[in-house]
N, C-alpha and C positions, 0 to 999 in steps of 0.2 A: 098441417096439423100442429096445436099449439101445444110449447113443454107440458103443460099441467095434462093434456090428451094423453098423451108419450107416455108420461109415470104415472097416471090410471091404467093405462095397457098393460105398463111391465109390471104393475104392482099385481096383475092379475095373470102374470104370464106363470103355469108350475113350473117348480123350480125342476131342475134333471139333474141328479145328486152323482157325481162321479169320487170313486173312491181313486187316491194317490197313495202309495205307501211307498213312505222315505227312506233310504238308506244311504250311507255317508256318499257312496258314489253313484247309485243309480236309482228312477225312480220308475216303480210300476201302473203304469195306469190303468181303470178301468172306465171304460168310457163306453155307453150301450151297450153291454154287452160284449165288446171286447178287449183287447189287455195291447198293451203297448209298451214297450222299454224302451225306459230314456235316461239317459243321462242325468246324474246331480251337478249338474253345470249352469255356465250360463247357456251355452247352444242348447242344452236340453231342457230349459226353461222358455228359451224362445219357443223350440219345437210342441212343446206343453201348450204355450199360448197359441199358438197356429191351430193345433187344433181344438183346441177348447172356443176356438173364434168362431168355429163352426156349427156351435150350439149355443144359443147366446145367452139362453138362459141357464148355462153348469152352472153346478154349485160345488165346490171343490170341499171331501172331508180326506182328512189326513191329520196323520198322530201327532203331539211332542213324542221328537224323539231326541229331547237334548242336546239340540242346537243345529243337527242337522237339516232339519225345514226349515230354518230360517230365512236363509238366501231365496229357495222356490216361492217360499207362502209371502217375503219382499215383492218377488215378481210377478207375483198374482196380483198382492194389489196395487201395483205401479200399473198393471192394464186394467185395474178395475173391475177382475172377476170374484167374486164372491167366495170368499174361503173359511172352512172352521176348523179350528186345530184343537182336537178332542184329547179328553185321557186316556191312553194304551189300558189302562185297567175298564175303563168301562168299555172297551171294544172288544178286550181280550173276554170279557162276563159275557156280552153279546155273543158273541161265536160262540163258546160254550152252551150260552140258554137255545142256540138255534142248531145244534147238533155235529157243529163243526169245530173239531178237534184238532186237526192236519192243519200243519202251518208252512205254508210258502208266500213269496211274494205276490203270485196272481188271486190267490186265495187272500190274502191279507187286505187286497186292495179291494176286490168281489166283496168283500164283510165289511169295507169301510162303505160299498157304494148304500152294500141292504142298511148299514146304522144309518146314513142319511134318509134311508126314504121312510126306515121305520121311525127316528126322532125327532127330523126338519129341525137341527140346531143352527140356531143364530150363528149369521157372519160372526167371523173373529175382525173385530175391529182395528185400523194398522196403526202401527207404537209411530210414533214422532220419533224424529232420529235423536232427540235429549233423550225419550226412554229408550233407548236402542243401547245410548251410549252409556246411560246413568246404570240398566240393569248389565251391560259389560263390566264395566266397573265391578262394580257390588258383587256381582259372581267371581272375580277374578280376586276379589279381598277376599271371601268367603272361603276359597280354594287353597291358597295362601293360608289364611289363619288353620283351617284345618290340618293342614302338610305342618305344619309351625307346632303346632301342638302334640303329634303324631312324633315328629322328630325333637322333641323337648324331652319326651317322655324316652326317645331311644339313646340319646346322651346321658338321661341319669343313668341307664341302666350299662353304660357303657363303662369299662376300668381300663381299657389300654390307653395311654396317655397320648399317643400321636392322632388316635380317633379323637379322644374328645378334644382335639387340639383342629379338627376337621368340622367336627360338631360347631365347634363356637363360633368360627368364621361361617359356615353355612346359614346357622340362626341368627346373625349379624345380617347376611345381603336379606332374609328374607324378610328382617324386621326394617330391610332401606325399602326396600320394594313394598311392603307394605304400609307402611308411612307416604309413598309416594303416589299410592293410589289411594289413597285417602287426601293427600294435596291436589290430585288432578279431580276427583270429586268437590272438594272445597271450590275448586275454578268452575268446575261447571253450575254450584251454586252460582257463584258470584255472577257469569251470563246470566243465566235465566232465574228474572226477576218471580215470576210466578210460582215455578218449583220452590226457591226457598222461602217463599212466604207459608206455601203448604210443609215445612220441612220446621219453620219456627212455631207453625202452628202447634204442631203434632208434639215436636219440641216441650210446648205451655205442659205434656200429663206428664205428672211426677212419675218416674222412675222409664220414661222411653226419653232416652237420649238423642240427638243430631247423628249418630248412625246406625241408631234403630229407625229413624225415622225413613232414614234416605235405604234403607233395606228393604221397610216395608212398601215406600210408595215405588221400590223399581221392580218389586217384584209383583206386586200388584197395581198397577196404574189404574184400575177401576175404582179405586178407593175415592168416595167422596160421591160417587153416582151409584150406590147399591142403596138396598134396605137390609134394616138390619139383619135380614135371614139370610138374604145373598152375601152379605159382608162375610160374618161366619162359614157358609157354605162353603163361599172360595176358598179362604183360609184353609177348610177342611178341620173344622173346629166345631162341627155343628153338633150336638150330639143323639146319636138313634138310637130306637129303641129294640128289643130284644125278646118281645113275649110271646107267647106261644100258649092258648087256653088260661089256665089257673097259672103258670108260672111266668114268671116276672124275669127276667134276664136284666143283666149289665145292661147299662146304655154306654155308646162310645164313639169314635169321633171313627169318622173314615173316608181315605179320596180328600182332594185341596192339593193347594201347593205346601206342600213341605217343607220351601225356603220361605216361605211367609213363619212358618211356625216356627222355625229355626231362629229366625229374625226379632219372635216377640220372647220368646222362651227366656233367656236374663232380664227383661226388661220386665218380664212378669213377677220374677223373683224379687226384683228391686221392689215393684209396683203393692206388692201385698207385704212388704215391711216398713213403707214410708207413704204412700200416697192415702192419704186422708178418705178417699170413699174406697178406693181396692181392699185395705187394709184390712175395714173389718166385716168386709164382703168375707176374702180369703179365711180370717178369723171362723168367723159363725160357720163354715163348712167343716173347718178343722173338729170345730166344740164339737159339730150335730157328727164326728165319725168317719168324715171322709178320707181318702187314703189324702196326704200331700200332694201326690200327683194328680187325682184327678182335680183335688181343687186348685193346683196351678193353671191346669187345662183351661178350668173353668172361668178364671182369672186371666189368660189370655183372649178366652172368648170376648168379655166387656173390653180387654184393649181393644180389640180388630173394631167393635161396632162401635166404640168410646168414639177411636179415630176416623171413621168413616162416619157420625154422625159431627165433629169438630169440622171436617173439610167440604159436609153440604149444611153446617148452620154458621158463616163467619161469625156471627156474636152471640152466639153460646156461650155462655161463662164456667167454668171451671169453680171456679169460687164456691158454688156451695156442694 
């Protein structure tokens, strides 16, 4: 049988949607109909793939849970099985809209299997070990600058002389450590030719700086293969609407990644007081009424798609 026969077959083969629900040490599966405990390890990531071998065509869904899937949904796709790592908010909506309220493990994983066969989401495609390493980084400055800020605010507040005498050497190691993940970021530019060329690109829009840039593409690596809707979408920048008959509701943004927004939030600020087309974008929202914030909002939104249309047109100009 020749390959191009083979992926006609499987491209026709249905998919068998198994729900996995992650927790820091153990992982519940459901698999036709019944539940298995295993380990968040590597032996029970083998044992996952042992039997998932047995159905050739699984399709594995399973939450972010903040880093805990990472290691398991790596060793999915180092065997090459098909996996989608969904938002905990829209599974938690699903279970709800379907009458299930009760939450445990084998119930958590049973409600990931039914969101797969009611949604059939796209594989989650797997990160290159640069985005692997580039969003460690970036989440670990991000963690750092927040703790940093958190404890600035509890030194001013502080009057006994030997604390804040604790205080300044502690906001000392965190501003070395933070300087130093930001130099092991500058090196990993300097490897990989590619990333920083997309990182000087992003660089070219007025007021998103070289570590807005390297925030946005590690937390988003799809950026540069979206349209503009999905660009937004991801972000979680998109905005909906709210009507109901004759009444007209707020529109508002809901669901994305968070750390994207987080990431464009200053650079938006910057963006709508100096960058030549943001500026009186943000402007004419202010005149026609709008709160500041939603027209920041809105003024993030044209970053995400700005940059995500910069990284699939190389010679797009800026200029006008």
């Amino acid at each position: 049988m020749s390959q191009n026969t083979t992926a006609i077959m499987n491209q026709n083969i249905t998919p068998v949607y198994v729900g996995l629900d992650v927790a820091k040490a153990t992982l519940q599966l459901h698999l036709q109909g019944r539940s298995f405990d295993l380990t968040n390890n590597s032996g029970g990531h083998s044992q996952l793939i042992k039997r998932l071998r047995a159905v050739p065509s699984a399709h594995i869904i399973c939450e972010a849970t903040g880093g805990y899937e990472r290691a398991v949904v790596a060793a999915l796709h180092a065997a090459a099985i098909p996996v989608s790592v969904i938002n905990p908010a829209r599974v938690r909506q699903f279970a709800r809209a379907s009458g299930e309220l009760a939450k445990t493990d084998p119930i958590d994983a049973a409600m990931l299997t039914a969101f797969g066969q009611a949604f059939q989401p796209q594989p989650t495609p797997p990160r290159t070990a640069t985005e692997i390493k580039l969003a460690a980084l970036v989440a670990r400055r991000g963690q750092l600058l927040e703790l940093h800020v958190a404890e600035r605010q509890r030194a001013d507040s502080t009057t006994e002389p030997a604390l804040r005498k604790l205080f300044t050497t502690w906001l000392a190691q965190m501003e070395k450590q933070i300087a130093k993940i930001e130099a092991l970021i500058e090196e990993l530019l300097a490897e990989q030719p590619v990333l920083r060329q997309q990182v000087r690109r992003l660089d070219e829009i007025v007021g998103v700086g070289t570590l807005t840039a390297v925030t946005v593409l590690a937390t988003m690596p799809e950026l540069g293969k979206l349209n503009r809707r999905q660009a937004a979408a991801l972000a979680g920048l998109s905005p909906y609407n709210r009507d109901s008959g004759r009444w007209a509701g707020k529109r508002y943004i809901s669901g994305g990644r968070s750390e994207v927004r987080r990431g464009l939030y200053m650079a938006a600020l910057s963006a709508s007081r100096s960058n030549h087309l943001l500026k009186p974008f943000f402007q004419r929202l202010i005149a026609a009424g709008k709160p500041a914030k939603v027209a920041i909002t809105a003024v993030m939104r044209k970053l995400i798609v700005l940059m995500n249309h910069l990284l699939k047109n190389p010679n797009f100009s800026l200029a006008h």
